[in-house]
N, C-alpha and C positions, 0 to 999 in steps of 0.2 A: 418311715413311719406313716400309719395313715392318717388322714385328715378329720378329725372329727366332722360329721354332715349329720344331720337329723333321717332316720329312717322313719319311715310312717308308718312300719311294722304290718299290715296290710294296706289297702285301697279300698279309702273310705267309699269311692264311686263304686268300686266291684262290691263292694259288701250292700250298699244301697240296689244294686243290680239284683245282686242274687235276692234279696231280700222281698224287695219290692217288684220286680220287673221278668227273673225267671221265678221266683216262687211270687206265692200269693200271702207273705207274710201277717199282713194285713188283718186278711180274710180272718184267721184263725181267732178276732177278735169278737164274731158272731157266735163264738162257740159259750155257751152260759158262764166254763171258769173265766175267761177272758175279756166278759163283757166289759168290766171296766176299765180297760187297757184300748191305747190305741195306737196308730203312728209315734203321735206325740209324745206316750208316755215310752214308749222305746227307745226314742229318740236321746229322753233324757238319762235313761241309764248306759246308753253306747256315748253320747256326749264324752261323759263323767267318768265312764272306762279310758276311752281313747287320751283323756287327757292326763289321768291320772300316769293309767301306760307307759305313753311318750314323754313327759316333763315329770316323772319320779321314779319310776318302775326302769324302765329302761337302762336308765344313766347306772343302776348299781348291776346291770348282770355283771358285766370285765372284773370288777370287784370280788363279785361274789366269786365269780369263776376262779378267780387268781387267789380266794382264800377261803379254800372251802370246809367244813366244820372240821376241830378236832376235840378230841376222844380227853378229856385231863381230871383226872381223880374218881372215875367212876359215870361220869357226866359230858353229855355233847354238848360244846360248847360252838353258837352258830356263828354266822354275819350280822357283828352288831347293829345292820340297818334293819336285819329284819324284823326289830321290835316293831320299829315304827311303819316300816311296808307294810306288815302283817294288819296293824290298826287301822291302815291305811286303807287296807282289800276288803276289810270286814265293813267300814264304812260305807264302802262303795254298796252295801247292801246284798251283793252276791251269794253269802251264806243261804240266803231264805229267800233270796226272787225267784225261784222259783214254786216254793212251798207255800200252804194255806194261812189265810192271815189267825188261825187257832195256833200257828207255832209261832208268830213272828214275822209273814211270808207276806210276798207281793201279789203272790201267782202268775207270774211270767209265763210267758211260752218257754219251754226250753230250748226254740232256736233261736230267739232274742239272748237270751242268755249263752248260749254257745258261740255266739258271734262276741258278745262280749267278752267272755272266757278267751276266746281265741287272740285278744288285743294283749294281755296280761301275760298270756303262754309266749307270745310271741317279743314281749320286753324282756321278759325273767321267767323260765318256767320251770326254777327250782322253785322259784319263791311261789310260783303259783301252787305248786304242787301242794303247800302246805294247807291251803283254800279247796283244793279237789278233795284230798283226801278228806278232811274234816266233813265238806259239803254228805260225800258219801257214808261215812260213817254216820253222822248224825239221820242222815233222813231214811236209814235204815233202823236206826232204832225208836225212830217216830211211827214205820212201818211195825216192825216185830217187838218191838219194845213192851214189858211193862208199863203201870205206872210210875211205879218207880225207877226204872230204867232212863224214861221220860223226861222228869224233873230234874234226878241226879245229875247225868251226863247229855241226853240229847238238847235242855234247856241248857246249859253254858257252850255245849259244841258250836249252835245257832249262834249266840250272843258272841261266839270270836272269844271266850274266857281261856278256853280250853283248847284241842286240836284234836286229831282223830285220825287211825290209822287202819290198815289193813293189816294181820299177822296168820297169815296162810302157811307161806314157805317152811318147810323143816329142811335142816342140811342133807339128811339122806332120803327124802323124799320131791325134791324140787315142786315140779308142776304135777306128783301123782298124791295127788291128796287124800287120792283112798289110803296111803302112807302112812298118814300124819298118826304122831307118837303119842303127842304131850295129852298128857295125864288128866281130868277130872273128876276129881271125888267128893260128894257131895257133904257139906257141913251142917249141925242143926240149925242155925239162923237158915237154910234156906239158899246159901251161897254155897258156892265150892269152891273149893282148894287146887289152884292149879298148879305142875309141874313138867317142864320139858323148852325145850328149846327153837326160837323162829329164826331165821336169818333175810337179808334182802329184805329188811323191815323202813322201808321211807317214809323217813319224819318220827324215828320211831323215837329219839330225845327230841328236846328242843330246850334251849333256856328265855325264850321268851315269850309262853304262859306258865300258868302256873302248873298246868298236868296235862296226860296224853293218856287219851283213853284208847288203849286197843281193841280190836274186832278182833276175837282171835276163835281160829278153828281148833277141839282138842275134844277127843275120846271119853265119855265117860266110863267111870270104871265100872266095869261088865259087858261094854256094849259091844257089838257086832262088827266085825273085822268088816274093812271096806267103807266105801261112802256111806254106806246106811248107818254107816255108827258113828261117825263125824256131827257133833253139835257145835255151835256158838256160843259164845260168849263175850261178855262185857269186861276188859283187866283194865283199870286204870292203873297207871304209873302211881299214882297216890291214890289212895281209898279216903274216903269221909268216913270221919269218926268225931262225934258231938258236933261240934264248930269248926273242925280244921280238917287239914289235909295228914294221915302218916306214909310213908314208907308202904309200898304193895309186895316188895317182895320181885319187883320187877327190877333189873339187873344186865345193863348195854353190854356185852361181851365184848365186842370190839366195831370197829368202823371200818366198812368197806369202803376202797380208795376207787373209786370211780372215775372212769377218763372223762366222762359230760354230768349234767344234772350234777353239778357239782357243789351248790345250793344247799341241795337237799339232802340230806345223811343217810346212806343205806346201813341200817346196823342186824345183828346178831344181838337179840336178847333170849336170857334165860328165865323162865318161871319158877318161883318156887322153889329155890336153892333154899331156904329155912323151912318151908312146906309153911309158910306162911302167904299166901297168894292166893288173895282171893278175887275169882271172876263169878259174872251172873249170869244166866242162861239168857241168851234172846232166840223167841220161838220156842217151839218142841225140839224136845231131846230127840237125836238123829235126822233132825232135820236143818241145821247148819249149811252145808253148801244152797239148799233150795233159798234159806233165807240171803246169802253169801253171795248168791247168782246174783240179785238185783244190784249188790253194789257194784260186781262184779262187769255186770253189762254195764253199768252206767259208767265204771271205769273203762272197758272199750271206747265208748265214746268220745272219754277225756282223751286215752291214748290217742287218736286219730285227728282231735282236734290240735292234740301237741304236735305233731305231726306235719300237719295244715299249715300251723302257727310257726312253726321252726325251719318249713321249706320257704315259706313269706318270707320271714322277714330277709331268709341269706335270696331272694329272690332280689327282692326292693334293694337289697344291698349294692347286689352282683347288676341289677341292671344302672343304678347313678353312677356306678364307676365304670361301666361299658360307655356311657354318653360322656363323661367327663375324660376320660384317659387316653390320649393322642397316642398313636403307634400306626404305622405305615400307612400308606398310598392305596387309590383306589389300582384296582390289576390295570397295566398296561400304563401307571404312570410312573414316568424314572426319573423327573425333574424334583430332585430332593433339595431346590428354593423352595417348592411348592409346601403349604404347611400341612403337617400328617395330617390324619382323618381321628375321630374319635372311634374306637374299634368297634362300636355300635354299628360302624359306617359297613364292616366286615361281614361277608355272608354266614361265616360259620359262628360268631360270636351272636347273629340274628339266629340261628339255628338251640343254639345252647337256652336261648334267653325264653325263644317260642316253645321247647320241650317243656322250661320250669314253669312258663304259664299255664303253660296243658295241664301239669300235675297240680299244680297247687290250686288253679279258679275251680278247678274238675275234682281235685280235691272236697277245694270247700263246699263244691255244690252238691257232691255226695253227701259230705258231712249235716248239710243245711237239712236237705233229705230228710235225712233217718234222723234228726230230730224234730220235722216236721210229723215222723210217723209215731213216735216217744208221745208227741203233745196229743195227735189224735186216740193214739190204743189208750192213754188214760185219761181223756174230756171230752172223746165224742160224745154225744149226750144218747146214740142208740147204739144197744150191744155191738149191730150187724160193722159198725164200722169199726169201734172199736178192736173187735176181733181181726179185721181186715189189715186194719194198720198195725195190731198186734203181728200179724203174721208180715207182714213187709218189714217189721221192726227188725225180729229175729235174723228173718235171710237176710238182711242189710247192715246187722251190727259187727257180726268176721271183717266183711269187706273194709266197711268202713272204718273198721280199725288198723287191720294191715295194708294198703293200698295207704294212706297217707305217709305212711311208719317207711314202707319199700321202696317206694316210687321219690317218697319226699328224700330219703337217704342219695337217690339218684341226682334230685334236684341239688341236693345242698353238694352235692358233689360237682355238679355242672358251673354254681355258681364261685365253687374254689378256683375252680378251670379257668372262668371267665377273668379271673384276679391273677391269673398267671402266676409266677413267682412269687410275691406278693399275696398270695392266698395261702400258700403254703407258709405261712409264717407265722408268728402269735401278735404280730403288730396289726395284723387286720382279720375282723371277728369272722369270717366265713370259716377255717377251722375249726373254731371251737362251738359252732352251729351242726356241724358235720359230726361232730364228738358228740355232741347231744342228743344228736338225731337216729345215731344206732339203735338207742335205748330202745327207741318205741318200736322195735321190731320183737323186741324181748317180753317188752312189759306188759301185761294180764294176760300171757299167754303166746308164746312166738310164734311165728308164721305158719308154722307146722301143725301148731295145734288149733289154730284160726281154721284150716285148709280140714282139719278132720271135723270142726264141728260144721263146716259149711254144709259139707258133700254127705258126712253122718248122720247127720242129724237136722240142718234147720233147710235144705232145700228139699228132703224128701219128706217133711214134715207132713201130716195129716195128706198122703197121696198126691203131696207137689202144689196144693192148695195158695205156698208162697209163690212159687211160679206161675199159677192162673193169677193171681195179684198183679205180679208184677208185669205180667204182659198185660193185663189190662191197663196199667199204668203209660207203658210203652206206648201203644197202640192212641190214646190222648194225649199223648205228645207228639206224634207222630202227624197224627189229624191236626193239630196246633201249629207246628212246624210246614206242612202243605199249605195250609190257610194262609201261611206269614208268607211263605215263598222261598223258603228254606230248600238247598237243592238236593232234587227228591233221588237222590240216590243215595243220601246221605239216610233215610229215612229204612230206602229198603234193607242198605246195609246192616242198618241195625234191628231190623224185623228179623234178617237172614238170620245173624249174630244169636239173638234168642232163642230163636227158634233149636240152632245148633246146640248151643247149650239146655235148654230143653231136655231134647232129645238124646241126648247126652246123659243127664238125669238120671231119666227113664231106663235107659237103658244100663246102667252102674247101678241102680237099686236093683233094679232086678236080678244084675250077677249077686248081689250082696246077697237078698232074699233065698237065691239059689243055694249060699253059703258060702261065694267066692270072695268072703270081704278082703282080703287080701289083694286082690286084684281089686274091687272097687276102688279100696282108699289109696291104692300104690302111689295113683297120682293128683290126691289129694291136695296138694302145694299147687298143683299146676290146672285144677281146675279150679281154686279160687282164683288165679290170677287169669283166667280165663274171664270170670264173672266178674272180677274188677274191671276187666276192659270195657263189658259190656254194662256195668251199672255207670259206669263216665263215663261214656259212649252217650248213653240216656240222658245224663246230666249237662253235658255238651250241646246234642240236639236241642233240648230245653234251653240252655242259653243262645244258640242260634235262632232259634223261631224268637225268642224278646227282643235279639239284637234287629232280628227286620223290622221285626215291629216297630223297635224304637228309631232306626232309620228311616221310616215310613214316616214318621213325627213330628222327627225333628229338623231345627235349621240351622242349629249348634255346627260348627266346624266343630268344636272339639268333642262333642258328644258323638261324632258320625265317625269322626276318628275311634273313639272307643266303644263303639258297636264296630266296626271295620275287622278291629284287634280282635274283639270276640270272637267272629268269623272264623280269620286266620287259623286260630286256635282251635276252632270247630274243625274247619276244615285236616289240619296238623292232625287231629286221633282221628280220624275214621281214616286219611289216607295211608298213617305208617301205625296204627295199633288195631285200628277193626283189624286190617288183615291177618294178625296172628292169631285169632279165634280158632281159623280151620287145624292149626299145626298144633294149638296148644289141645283140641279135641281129640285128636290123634294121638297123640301122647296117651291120654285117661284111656280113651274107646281099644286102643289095642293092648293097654299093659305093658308097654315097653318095661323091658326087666332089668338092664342093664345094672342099675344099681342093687335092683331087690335080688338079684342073684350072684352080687359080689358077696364073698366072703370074709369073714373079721380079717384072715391072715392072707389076703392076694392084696392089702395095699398096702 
């Protein structure tokens, strides 16, 4: 059995790093929404998180894990802790730190808040989930909303009364939601009458508010086959009628048994089985996915943060039990008086431990990133950046969704390894981290379809306008990293790296443009993971030039120690991941067909 130990579910020092030392978190505090915010006031909602986190949150994942919702009389029935976690998350103020103080809100940066987020995902991230989705629903109908809309549901979503979900999926339509079936027909109040069917609906009961409002996408009747005919709408579980809550007409079909996220209730509901189901339009009619998209993205970013959060903490795990766990000798010693070594001591178990740092600091600092460019595209206070960091936001939200999801799957895999025998088991949580962690390759969109909106759609965007961005980004890091003393081949590598992909680009648009999209997108998978190397490549560099810096500084043994480690790990992806840029280029640039020219019946 293992030994209960306290995990710290990330490093509060690496989160201060990235925070303060490879970004300019700070800085974002000159921006007019953010003037009233400073260090300090950040300080005190990552406090309050971390504590919350680690001494509440934490202690019930094994729980939740081991009894996850079930399905009895028509109704999901959760983890009775989650009343009180739920009260507990809403507390913490996270609904609205980031929103204007007219709905309730702080106005946070959203990468203060993503670091907090990421403490929470990374104790429980069923239970967070129930805090993500709600956050998105809500401040999409504060966006497209009525007023009515408004006051109804977005004012108790905020307030933590209520929950709030995403209901996209149809069972014969998955991720093609120009698909989507269920029914809209408009009523004379003003409402419509909804019917048809969602599935892989998370959080879509719960019994501990009193109702759940769904985001659901669904066809008005008349309208235009395809996406252009797809609208939104508002279904509460319950509708308001005078003073109370009735019955919507909404209807859990059954409960998906899920191997992770097991917290959280993936279900099948029906609409309007009495044709009694009434939802309200948010936005213009046929225009639902445009309004969908923003929660959509902002859902990517959770995914990737889950992601971050779920390769941490089996990280933190996998490394106090690599320093505590004695097993063999250093090589060449056979006096077995002599007492083991702790397998930390082990070159390969150092190997395991330096790849999960790579993924997951390289992770977060991706992550930290693209929410650094979320906070500028909507508070710069002049268009010209706004736009700018709009377009960095776009080409950085794929990556940064799938790249935590793939890579951290890798990690939580490494740090089962590192648990030997013992990992493989349900006595110690690095399995059931690994179980969790699949999800996010799936969820708001699987790797594949990450990989076609990258190369489709947001790198060739307005003439590659995202890649003039982000080389200019590059290239001041780059200069930042020379000035620090950063070793400069580290520098060119990744000048070379972009450049490669660049031109890469350029030249896959152009087959498309030609008409050969088939051949553009064939290696679509394989040129996002291309750009993943090279966008944590960037995020590396950047921690490298603050680690000189900070070594330059300081007189800390233990701070020189963890600039040292930064290093390492700088050094770790440009010597064994830049390299694969040239091979994964070659793949896209030639078409390898192998697969696209296997047929249904040769396998």
């Amino acid at each position: 059995m293992s030994v209960p130990r306290p995990n710290p579910l990330l490093s509060d020092r690496d989160v201060d790093f990235q925070l303060y030392e490879a970004l300019d978190t700070a800085g974002l505090c000159a921006l007019p929404a953010f003037q009233e915010h400073s260090r300090d006031t950040f300080a005190l909602l990552l406090d309050s998180t971390r504590r919350f986190a680690r001494e509440v949150l934490a202690p019930t994942y094994r729980p939740m894990d081991a009894a996850p919702p079930v399905f009895e009389h028509g109704r999901v029935r959760v983890h009775p802790a989650m009343r009180s976690l739920y009260a507990g998350m809403v507390d913490l103020g996270l609904l609205t730190a980031t929103r204007p103080p007219d709905v309730g809100g702080q106005q946070l940066p959203l990468t203060v808040h993503a670091v907090a987020s990421a403490y929470l995902m990374a104790a429980n991230l069923s239970a967070y989930g129930y805090l993500g989705l709600t956050l998105g629903a809500a401040h999409l109908l504060e966006v497209f909303g009525t007023p009515f809309l408004r006051d109804t549901f977005m004012a108790r979503l905020y307030r933590g009364e209520w929950t709030g979900t995403m209901a996209l999926t149809e069972p014969q339509a998955g991720s093609s939601l120009a698909d989507v079936k269920t029914r809209a027909t408009p009523a004379p109040d003003g409402s419509y009458r909804l019917q048809g069917s969602k599935i892989f609906i998370s959080g879509g009961d719960q019994d501990f508010t009193d109702n759940v409002v769904h985001l659901t996408l669904a066809r008005i009747e008349g309208a235009e086959g395809g996406t252009r005919g797809v609208s939104l709408f508002a279904v509460p579980a319950k509708r308001p009628e005078a003073d109370s809550l009735v019955p919507n007409d909404v209807q859990v079909a059954g409960v998906i048994h899920k191997i992770g996220w097991r917290g959280l209730p993936s279900l099948v509901l029906n609409f309007g089985e009495a044709n009694d189901c009434h939802g309200w339009l948010v936005g213009q009619p046929g225009r639902g996915l445009a309004c969908m998209f923003q929660m959509m993205n902002e859902a990517r970013i959770m995914v990737g943060l889950n992601g971050v959060s779920t390769a941490a903490v089996a990280y933190q795990e996998s490394l106090a039990y690599a320093r505590e766990r004695p097993q063999g000798r250093p090589a060449g010693i056979r006096d077995t008086t002599r007492a083991q070594s702790p397998i930390i001591e082990h070159a390969d178990v150092r190997r395991m431990l330096l790849r999960q740092k790579a993924i997951v600091e390289g992770g977060l600092a991706l992550l930290l990133t693209t929410s650094t460019q979320a906070d500028l595209a909507t508070h710069a206070p002049d268009e010209a950046t706004r736009k700018r960091a709009h377009l960095l936001l776009d080409l950085l939200t794929p990556i940064a969704k799938t790249f935590p999801a793939e890579r951290g799957f890798e990690a939580n895999a490494l740090a089962l390894q590192i648990h030997g025998g013992y990992g493989y088991s349900s006595e110690y949580l690095p399995e059931a981290w690994l179980r969790d962690q699949k999800l996010n390759s799936i969820h708001e969109g699987t790797t594949g379809i990450q990989g076609l909106d990258l190369l489709g759609r947001k790198a060739v965007a307005e003439g590659g306008a995202a890649l003039q961005a982000l080389d200019e980004e590059v290239r001041a890091t780059t200069a930042r990293a020379h000035a620090a003393g950063v070793e400069p081949a580290w520098s060119d590598a990744l000048e070379d790296a972009l450049q490669q992909a660049t031109t890469l680009t350029l030249e896959l648009g152009a087959r498309g443009m030609a008409g050969e999209v088939d051949v553009m997108l064939r290696h679509s998978t394989d040129f996002l993971e291309l750009f993943s190397v090279v966008a944590v490549a960037w995020r590396w560099l950047a921690q490298a030039a603050a680690a000189k810096e900070g070594l330059a500084r300081t007189t800390s043994a233990e701070d020189a120690g963890f600039y040292e480690g930064k290093l390492a790990a700088a050094q770790y992806w440009f010597a064994v991941e830049v390299p694969r840029v040239p091979l994964l280029a070659h793949l896209c640039r030639t078409g390898e067909d192998s697969y696209a020219r296997m047929r249904p019946d040769w396998f």
